[in-house]
N, C-alpha and C positions, 0 to 999 in steps of 0.2 A: 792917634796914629794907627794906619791900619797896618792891621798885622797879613804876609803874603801869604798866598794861598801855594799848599804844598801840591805837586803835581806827580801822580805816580804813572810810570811810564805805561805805554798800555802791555807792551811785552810781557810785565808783570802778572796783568792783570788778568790776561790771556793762560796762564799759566799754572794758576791753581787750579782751574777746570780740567783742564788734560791733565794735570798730575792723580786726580782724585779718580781720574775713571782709568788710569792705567792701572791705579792700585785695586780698586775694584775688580779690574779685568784678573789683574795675575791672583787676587783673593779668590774670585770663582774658579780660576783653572788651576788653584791648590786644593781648594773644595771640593772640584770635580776627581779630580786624580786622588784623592784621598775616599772619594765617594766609592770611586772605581774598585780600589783597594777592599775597602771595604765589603764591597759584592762579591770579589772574588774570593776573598776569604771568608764570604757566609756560603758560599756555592759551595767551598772546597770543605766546611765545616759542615754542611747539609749531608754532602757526598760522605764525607764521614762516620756522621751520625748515622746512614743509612747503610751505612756497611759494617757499622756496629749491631747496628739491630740485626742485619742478615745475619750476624755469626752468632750472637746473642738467642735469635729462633734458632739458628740449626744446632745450636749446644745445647737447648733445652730442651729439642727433639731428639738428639744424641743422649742426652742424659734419662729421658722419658723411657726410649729404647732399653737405656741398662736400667733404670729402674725396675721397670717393667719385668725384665730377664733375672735380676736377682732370685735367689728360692728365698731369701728370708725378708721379713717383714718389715719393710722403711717406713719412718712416718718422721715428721717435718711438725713441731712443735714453734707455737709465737705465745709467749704466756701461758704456758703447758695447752693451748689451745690447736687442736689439729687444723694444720694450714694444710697439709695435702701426705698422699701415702701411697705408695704401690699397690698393685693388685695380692701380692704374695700374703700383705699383711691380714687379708678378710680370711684366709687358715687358722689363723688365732684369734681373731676378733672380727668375728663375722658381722657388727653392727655397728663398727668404726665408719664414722664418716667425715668429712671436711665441716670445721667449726662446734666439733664436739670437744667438750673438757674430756684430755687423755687422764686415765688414771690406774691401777693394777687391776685387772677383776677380782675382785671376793672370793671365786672361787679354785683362783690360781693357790694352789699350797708351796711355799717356800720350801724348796728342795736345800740341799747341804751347803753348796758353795752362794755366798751370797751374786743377787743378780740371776737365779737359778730358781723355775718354777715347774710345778706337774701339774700338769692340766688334763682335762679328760678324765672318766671313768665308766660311764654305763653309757650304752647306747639302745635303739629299739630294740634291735636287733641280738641285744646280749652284752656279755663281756665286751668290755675295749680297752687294750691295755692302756695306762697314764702314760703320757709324752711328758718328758722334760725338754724345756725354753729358757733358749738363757736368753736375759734382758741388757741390752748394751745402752745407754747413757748418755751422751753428750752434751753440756751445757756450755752456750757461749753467747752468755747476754740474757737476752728478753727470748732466745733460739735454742731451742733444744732438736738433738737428732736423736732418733732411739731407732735400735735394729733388734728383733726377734729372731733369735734363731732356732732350729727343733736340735737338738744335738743330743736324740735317745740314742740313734746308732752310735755316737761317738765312744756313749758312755758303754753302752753294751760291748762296744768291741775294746774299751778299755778294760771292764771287768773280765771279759773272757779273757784275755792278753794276759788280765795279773793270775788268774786260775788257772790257765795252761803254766806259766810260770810257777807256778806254787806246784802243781802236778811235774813240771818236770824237775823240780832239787828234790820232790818227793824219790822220783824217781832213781835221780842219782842215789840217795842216799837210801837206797834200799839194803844196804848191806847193815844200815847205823839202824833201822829200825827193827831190823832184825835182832840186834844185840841188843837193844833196849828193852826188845820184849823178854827175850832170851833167858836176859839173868832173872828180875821177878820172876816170871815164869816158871824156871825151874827151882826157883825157891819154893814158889806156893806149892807144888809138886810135891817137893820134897816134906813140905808140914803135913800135907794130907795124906801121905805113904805111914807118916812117923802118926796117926789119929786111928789110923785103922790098925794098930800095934792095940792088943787088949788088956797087957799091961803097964801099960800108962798109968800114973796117977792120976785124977783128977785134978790137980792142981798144974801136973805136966800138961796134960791134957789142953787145960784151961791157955795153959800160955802158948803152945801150939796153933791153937786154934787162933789168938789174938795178932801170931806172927800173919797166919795165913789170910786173914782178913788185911792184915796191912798190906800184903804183897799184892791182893787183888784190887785194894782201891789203890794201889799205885800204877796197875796195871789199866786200871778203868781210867784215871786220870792220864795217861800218858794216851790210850784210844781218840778221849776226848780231845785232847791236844793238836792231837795230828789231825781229827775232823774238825776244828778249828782253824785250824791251820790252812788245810784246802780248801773251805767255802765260808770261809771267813769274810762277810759284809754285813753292810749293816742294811736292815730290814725295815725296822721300825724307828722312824728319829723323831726326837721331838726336843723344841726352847727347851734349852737346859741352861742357867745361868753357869758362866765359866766359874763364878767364887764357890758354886754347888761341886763342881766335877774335885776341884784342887781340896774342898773341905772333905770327899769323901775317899779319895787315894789317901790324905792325909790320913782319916779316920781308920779305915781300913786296916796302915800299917803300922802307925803308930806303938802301939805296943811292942810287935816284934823289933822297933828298934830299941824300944826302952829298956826289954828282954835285954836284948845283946851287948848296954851301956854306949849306943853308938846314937848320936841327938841328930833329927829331923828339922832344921832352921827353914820355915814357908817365910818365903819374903815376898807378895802379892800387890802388885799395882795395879788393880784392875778397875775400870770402872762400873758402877754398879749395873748400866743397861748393856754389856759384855754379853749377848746370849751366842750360846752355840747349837748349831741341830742336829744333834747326833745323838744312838742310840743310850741312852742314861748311863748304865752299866760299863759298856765297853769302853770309853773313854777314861778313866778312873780304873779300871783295871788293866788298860795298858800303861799306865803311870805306874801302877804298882811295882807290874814286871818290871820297870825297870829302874824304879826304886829297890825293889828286892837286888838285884843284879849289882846296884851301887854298894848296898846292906853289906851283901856275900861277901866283896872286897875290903870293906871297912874292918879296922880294931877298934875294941876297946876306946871309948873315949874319943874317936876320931868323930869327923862331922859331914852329914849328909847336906848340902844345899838348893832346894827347889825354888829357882823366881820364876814368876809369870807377872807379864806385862803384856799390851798391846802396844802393834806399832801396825800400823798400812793394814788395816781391816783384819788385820791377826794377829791370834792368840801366840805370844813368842813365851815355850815352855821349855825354860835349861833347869836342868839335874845334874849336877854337880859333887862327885866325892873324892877323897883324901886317901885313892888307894892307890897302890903300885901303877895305873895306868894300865892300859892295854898294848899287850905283846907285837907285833909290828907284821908278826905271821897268822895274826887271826883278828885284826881290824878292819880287813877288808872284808873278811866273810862275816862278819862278828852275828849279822842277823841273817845269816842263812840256818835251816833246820841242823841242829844236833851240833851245833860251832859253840862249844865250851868247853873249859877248863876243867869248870868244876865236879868231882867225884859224886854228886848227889845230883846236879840238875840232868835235864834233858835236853837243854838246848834247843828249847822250843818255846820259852818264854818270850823274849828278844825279838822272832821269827813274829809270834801272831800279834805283839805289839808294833810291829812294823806296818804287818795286812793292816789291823784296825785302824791305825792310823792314815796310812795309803787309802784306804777305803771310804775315809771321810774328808779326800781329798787334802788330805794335810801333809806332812814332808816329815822326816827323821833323821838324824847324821848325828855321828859320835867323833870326837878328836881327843885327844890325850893334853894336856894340862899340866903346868911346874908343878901340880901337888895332886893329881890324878889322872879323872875321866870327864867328858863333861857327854852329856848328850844333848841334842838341840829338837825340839819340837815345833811346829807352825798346824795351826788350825785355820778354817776361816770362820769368823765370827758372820755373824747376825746380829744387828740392833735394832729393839721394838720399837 
């Protein structure tokens, strides 16, 4: 039996063909219109990029300009490697160039406050006095910035600023230096009137003469004091390890507290590479003063407390004792010249532990305490 034959209309058959190229059609003109897009958003991306780069030149030429204009020395570090520097900076380092390893010169000497160098010394021509440069830092990543700056004048018109200052409470208190010389004085007088008396015993004699030697080195010391006092800085500095300065105020005064039954407690956290650059001596004896000053307040059996620690690149030095506290009408002057209490000092102690301290850029402050005084210290360290 045969099987009929299926017949597909031709309508049908007509119809897949226009269907396939309608979609075709509307496929290219989504293509196109997307192509379109396309362009117009690379033109308008193009226009952009090239309007970034114009603002991108003129900011670097903007920035070229203040570089340029700066007075201190910019340099632009990639792996401590000079990627580029102002003109200002070839003042200090005249043989800096683009892709040299940056590093301190040899012959820069670290001045007081860390970050802080003196450069210069002879030239053909003669004498040159040493500039001090401070060295600024910035680390962020694989990038460093560093700026050089000269800031001798700074310093010069700060030491002049704290010597006119010093010269003028000299001044005020010309009345207090005259009474301080005043009484000595006419002591020593008065032993040398009672020496030239020709009967005298020799043993009167003897004690006479040992009064009057006292009154003159107390007079020599209170000279000294007040020329301390006015040109008071430091001169010569050099690495001093901080556990050197506290072991030698320590040493220093130790006895006279053990004299007077009154105990010296060092409580010291320092780290052993703590150096500081200041002159040997004067550091350690402005501790003294005013450990002596805590002493004077103290009885019997009471307790003196000295800690030093570092915190934020400094020496943090509190002195602490267990005495009446200070009077509320002489805290504020407390380190001005001849601001004491006491019947035997001079009031000048206090005063050139403040300069010495000030002068090696370091800080000072006193506040009263539930069980005395305390005073507060700040140095800036140096690490080898």
């Amino acid at each position: 039996m045969t099987k009929p034959e299926t017949t597909i209309p031709a309508s049908t058959q007509s119809a897949s063909p226009s269907l396939d190229a309608k979609g075709l059609e509307e496929a290219f003109a989504i293509f196109y219109a997307e192509s379109q897009k396309l362009e117009a958003q690379q033109i308008a991306l193009q226009g952009k990029i090239d309007q970034l780069s114009d603002e991108l030149q003129k900011s670097n030429q903007r920035l070229g300009i203040l570089m340029n204009a700066i007075p201190a020395g910019v340099i632009l570090l990639e792996n401590n490697i000079v990627l580029l520097h102002n003109p200002a900076v070839l003042h200090f380092l005249p043989t800096l160039s683009s892709g040299q390893f940056f590093e301190i010169p040899g012959d820069w000497q670290p001045s007081i406050a860390p970050g802080e160098y003196l450069i210069g010394n002879t030239d053909t021509s003669g004498s040159k006095p040493q500039k001090t440069v401070q060295v600024i830092r910035i680390d962020e990543g694989i990038r460093s910035f560093i700026q050089i700056q000269d800031i001798t004048a700074n310093i010069s018109l700060h030491q002049e600023t704290q010597r006119e200052n010093r010269l003028t409470a000299m001044g005020k208190m010309a009345a207090g230096i005259a009474h301080q010389f005043r009484t000595p004085l006419a002591t020593a007088l008065l032993y040398s009137s009672h020496l030239c008396d020709d009967s005298l015993t020799p043993d009167i004699s003897q004690e006479f003469a040992e009064r009057l030697r006292k009154q003159l080195l107390d007079l020599e010391k209170l000279s000294q004091d007040m020329l301390r006092f006015i040109s008071n800085r430091p001169t010569k500095t050099i690495l001093v390890s901080a556990h050197q300065i506290i072991d030698e105020a320590q040493a220093s005064i130790q006895a006279l507290f053990e004299s007077n039954d009154v105990a010296l407690v060092v409580q010291s956290n320092i780290p052993a590479s703590c150096m500081l650059l200041v002159e040997p001596k004067s550091i350690p004896n402005a501790l003294v003063a005013i450990l002596e000053n805590a002493l004077s307040v103290s009885k019997p059996k009471d307790k003196v407390t000295l800690r030093a620690q570092v915190d934020a690149k400094k020496l943090m030095i509190t002195i602490e004792d267990q005495g009446p506290g200070i009077a509320s009408t002489i805290i504020d002057s407390l380190f001005e010249p001849f601001s004491t209490t006491s019947a035997n000092g001079t009031g000048l102690g206090l005063s050139i532990a403040k300069n010495t301290i000030e002068a090696h850029r370091g800080t000072i402050s006193v506040e009263n305490s539930p069980h005395g005084a305390i005073f507060k210290i700040t140095l800036p360290i140096t690490s080898e």
